[in-house]
C-alpha positions in Angstrom: -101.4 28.2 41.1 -104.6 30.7 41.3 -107.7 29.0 39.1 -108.6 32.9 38.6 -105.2 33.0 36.4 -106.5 30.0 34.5 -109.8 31.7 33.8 -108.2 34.6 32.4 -105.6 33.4 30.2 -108.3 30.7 28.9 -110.5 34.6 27.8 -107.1 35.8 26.9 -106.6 33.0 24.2 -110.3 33.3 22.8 -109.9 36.8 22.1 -106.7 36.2 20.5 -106.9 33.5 18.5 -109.1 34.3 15.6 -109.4 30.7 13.5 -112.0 29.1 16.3 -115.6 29.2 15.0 -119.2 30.1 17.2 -119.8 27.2 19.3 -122.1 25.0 17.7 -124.9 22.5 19.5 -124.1 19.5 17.7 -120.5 19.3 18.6 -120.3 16.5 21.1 -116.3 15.5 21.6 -113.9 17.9 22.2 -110.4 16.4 22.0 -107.6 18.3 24.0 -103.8 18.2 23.8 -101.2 20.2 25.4 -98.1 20.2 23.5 -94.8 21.4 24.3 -92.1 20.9 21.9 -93.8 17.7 20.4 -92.4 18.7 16.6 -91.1 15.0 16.5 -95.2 13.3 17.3 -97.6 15.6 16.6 -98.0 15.4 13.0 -99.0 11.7 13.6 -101.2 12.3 16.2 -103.4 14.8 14.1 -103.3 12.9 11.6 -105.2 9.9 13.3 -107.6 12.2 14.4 -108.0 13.6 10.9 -109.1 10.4 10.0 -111.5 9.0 12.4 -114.2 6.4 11.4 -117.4 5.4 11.9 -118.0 1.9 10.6 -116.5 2.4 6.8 -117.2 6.2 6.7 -115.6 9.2 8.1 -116.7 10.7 11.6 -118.6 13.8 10.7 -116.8 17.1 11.6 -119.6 18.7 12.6 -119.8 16.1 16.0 -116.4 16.8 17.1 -113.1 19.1 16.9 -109.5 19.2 18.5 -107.9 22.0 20.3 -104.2 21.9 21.1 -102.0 24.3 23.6 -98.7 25.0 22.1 -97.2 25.8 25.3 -93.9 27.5 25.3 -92.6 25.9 22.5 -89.0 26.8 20.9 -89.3 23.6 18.3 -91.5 23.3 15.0 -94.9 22.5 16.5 -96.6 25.3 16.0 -94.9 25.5 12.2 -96.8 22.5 11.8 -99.6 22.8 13.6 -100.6 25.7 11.7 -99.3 23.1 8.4 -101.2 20.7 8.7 -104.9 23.4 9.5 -103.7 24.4 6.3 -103.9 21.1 4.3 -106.9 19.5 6.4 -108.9 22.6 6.0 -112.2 20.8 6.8 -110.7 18.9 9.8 -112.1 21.1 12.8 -108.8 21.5 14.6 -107.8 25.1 16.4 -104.4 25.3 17.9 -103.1 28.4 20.4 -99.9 29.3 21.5 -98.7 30.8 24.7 -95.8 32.0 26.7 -97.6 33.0 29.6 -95.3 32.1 32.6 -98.3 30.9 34.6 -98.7 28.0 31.9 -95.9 26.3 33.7 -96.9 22.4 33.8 -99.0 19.9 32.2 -101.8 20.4 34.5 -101.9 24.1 34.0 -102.2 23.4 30.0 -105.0 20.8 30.6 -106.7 23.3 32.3 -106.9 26.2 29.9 -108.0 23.3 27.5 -110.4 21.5 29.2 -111.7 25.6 30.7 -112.2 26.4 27.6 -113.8 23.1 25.3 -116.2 23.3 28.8 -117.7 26.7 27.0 -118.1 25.5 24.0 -119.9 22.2 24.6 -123.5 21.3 26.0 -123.5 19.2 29.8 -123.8 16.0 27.8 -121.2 16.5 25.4 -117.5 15.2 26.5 -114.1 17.0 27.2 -111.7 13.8 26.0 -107.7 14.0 27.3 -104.8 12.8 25.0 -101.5 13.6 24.3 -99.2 15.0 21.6 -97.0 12.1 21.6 -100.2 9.5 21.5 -102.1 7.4 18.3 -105.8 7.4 18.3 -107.2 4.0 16.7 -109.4 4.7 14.0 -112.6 4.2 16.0 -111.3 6.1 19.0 -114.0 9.0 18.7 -117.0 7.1 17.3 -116.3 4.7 20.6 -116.8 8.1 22.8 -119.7 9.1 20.7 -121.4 5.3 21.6 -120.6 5.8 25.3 -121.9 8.7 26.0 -125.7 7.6 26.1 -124.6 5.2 28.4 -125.1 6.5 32.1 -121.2 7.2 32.6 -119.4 10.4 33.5 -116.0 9.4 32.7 -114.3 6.5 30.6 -110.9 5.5 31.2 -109.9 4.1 28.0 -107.2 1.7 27.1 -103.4 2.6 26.8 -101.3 0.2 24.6 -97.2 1.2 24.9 -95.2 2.0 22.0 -92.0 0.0 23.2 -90.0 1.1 20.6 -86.5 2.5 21.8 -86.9 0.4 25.2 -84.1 -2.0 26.6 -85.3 -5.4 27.7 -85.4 -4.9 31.0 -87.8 -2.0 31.0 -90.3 -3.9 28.3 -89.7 -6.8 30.9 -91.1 -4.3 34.0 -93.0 -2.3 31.9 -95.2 -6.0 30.7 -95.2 -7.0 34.4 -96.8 -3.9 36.0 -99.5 -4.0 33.3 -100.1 -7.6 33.9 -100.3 -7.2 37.6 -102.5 -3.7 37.7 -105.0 -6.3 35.3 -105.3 -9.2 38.1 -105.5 -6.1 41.1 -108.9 -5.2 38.6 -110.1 -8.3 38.2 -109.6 -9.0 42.0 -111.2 -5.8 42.8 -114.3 -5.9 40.3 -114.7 -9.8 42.2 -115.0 -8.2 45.9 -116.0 -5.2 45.3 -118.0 -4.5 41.8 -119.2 -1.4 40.7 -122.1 -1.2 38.8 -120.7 1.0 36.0 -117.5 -1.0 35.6 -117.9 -4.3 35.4 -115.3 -7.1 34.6 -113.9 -7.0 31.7 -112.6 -3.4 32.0 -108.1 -2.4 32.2 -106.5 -0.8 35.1 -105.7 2.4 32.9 -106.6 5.9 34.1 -104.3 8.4 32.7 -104.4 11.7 30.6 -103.6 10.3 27.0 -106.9 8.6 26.9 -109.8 9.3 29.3 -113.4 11.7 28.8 -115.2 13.1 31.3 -118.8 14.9 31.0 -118.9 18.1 30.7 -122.0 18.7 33.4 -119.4 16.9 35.8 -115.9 18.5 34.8 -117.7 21.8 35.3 -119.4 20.3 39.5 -116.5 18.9 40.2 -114.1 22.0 39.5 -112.2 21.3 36.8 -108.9 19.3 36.6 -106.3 20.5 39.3 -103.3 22.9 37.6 -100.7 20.6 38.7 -97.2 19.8 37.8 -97.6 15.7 37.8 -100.5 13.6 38.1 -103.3 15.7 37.1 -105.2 13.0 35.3 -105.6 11.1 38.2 -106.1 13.9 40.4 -109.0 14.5 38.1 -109.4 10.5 38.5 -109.9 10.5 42.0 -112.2 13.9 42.0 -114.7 12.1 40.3 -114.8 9.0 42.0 -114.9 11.0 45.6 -117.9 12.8 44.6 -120.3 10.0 43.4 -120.3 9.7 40.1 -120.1 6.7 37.8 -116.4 5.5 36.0 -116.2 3.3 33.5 -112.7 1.4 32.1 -113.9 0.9 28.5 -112.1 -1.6 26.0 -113.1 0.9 23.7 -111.3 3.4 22.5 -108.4 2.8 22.6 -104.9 4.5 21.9 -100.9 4.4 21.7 -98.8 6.1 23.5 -95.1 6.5 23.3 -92.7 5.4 26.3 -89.8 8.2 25.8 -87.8 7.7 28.8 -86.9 11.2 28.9 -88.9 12.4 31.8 -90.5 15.6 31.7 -91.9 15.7 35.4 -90.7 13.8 38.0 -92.6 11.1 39.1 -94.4 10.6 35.5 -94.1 8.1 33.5 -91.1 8.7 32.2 -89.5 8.3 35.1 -91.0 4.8 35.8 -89.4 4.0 32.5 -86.3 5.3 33.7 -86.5 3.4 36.9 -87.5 0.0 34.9 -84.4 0.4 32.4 -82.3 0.4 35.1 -84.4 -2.6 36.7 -85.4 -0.7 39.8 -88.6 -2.1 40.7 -90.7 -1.6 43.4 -92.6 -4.0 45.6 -96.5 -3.8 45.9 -99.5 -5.5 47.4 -99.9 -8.8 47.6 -103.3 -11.3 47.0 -104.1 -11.2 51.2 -103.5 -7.2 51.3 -105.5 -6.5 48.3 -108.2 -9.0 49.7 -108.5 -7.2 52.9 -108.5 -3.8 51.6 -111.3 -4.7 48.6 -113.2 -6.2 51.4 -113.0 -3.4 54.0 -113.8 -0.9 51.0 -116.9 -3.4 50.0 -117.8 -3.2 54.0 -117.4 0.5 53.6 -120.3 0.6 50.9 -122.4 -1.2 52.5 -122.3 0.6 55.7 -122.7 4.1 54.7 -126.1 2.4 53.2 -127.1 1.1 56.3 -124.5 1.9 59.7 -123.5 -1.2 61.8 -121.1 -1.3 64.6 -120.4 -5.4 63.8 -119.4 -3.6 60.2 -117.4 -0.7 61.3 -115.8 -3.1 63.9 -114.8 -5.5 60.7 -113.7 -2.5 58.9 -111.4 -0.9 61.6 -110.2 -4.9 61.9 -109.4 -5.5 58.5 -107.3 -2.0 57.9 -105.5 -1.9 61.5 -107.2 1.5 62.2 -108.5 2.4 65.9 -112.3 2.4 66.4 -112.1 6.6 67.7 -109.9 7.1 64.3 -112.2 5.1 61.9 -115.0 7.1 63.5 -113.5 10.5 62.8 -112.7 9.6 59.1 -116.3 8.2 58.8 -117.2 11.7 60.0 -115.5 13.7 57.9 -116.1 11.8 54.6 -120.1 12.4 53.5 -120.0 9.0 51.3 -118.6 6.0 51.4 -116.3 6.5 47.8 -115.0 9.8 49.0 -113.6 8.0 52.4 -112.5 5.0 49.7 -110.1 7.6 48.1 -109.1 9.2 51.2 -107.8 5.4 52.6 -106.1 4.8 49.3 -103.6 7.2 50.0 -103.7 6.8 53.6 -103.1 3.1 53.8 -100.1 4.0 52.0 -98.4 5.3 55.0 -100.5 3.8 57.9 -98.0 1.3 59.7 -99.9 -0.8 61.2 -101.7 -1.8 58.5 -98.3 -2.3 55.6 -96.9 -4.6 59.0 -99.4 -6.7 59.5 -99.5 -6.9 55.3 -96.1 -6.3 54.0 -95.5 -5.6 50.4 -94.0 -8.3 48.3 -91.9 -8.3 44.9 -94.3 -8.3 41.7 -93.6 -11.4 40.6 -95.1 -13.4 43.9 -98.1 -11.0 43.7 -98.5 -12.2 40.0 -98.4 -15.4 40.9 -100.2 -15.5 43.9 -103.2 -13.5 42.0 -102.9 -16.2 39.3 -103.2 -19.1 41.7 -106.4 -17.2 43.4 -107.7 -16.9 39.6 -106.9 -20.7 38.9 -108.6 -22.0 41.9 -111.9 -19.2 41.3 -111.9 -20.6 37.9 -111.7 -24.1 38.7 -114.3 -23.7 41.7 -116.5 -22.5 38.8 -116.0 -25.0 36.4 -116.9 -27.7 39.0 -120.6 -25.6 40.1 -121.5 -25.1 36.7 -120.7 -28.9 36.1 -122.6 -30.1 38.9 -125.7 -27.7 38.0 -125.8 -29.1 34.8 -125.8 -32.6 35.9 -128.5 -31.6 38.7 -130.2 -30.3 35.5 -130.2 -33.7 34.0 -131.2 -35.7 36.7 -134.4 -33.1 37.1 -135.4 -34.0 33.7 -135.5 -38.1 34.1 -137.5 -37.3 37.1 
């Protein structure tokens, strides 16, 4: 898809729709949803973002507003969209409609959206991502507005499942993965930290609750125009050009777990998968050690090159010294290369034999036994410091 179709179907919509206002400096958030045929949620989700607090008082309208995409929809949603703008007239939601054929997936939607809240807010203000089917807590703005003096350029906030509607086995999977992505983040923030996301933080990174600055949405490109996966396409852009992520505990949302895919390979279709109990197998406690090393090695040598380092890196990963060398070459820091091995690892045989994946429930528990021995080992150094502490004061 052509981002120069994007650009003019986002000038289309302005000069169509009539109900937005001038943009105004003092606007800081601005919330967008894509919706297609969401008749059944979207009344709920306006609603919690028609009632947004700060402490024990509302948010003030004139620090945020909510745009939403109805995007080829044959239900109600825009019947109620246009509804509720009539009974909330001083909540600053604008809603558009469009049939254009090049609006043909999520990702295309997002884009018109985010395209066009990036015109209307200042480089410090930020473009937030949710969905039509998704709950904002009550806080959920007034969170964003606290973050965004804080030197971040996007915030991954947390993601709590509606579970409603699921069969046991997919609530079964569906706990498991998010208990295991939460020890793979704790591991990771232990070997290799990042300053701007320290432990405690989630593992969640996905389109019904993150914000990225505007400055940065607008360096970086925008979010890709794809058909699955654009929020962590947009993830992973950030991350490979430098700039700082943080996995808030605040805000915070709920989403709903409809099984009824819309894309394939959403997340839908990993509840599909778990209602049938088809799991998959994933990294275990020595693979994820090795590659949080080799990524921590990484860091430190595009500060400061070393062949012992590289030679540890190209060790650890199974990757020939002329290929590391070429990737090292081709990646200008050390974050974009970290991305690039993500997916690479993936598929790199020598590295998944010497490393096999395992089911999730040995990963869980061999995470868990790593975090009951850490914790253990630091119970038993803070207890002999403190006795070394009282020994020093009878001296």
């Amino acid at each position: 898809m052509r981002i120069e179709s994007i650009s003019k179907i986002v000038t289309e919509l302005k000069a169509f729709n009539h109900q937005i206002p001038s943009v105004s400096p003092e606007i800081k958030l601005s919330a967008c949803i894509p919706a297609r045929n969401e008749a059944q949620t979207i009344w709920k989700t306006l609603t919690a973002l028609a009632n947004q607090l700060s402490g024990d008082k509302a948010v003030s309208t004139q620090l945020y507003e909510v745009l939403v995409l109805c995007n080829h929809c044959d239900d109600h949603t825009v019947e109620l969209c246009k509804l509720f703008q009539e009974l909330n007239p001083a909540f600053p939601f604008y809603y558009y409609v469009t049939t254009n054929p090049v609006i043909n997936n999520v990702g295309a939607a997002r884009r018109v959206l985010m395209d066009l809240a990036s015109e209307r807010l200042n480089d410090t203000g930020f473009i937030i991502m949710t969905d039509a089917d998704t709950i904002a807590d009550k806080n959920w703005l007034e969170s964003f507005l606290k973050l965004q003096s804080e030197p971040i350029d996007l915030v991954c906030g947390q993601i709590t499942p509606d579970m409603k509607g699921l069969n046991a086995e997919a609530k079964k999977n569906l706990f498991e993965n998010r208990h295991y992505l939460d020890l793979v983040s704790r591991l990771e923030s232990e070997i290799y930290p990042q300053q701007s996301d320290p432990w405690p933080r989630h593992s969640h990174n996905s389109g019904p609750n993150m914000a990225i600055r505007n400055s940065v949405y607008k360096n970086i490109g925008g979010i890709p125009p794809i058909a699955c996966l654009e929020d962590i396409a947009l993830y992973q852009k950030v991350i490979s050009s430098g700039y700082a992520i943080k996995h808030a505990m605040e805000p915070k949302v709920t989403t709903s777990c409809r099984s009824s895919s819309r894309v394939q390979g959403g997340f839908g279709s990993q509840i599909q998968n778990w209602s049938a109990s088809k799991t998959e197998n994933v990294e275990g406690y020595d693979k994820l050690r090795e590659r949080f090393t080799a990524f921590a090695e990484i860091e430190q040598y595009y500060s400061q090159t070393s062949e012992e380092l590289r030679n540890s890196i190209g060790h650890r990963l199974k990757i020939q010294k002329q290929t590391l060398l070429s990737l090292i070459e081709n990646h200008d820091s050390s974050n974009s290369l970290v991305i690039y091995l993500e997916k690479f690892l993936k598929v790199h045989s020598p590295w998944n034999a010497a490393h096999p994946d395992i089911s999730i429930t040995e990963a869980i528990e061999e995470l868990e036994n790593h975090f009951s021995v850490f914790s253990q080992t630091s119970k038993i150094y803070s207890s002999a410091r403190s006795e070394l502490s009282s020994l020093k004061r009878f001296e």
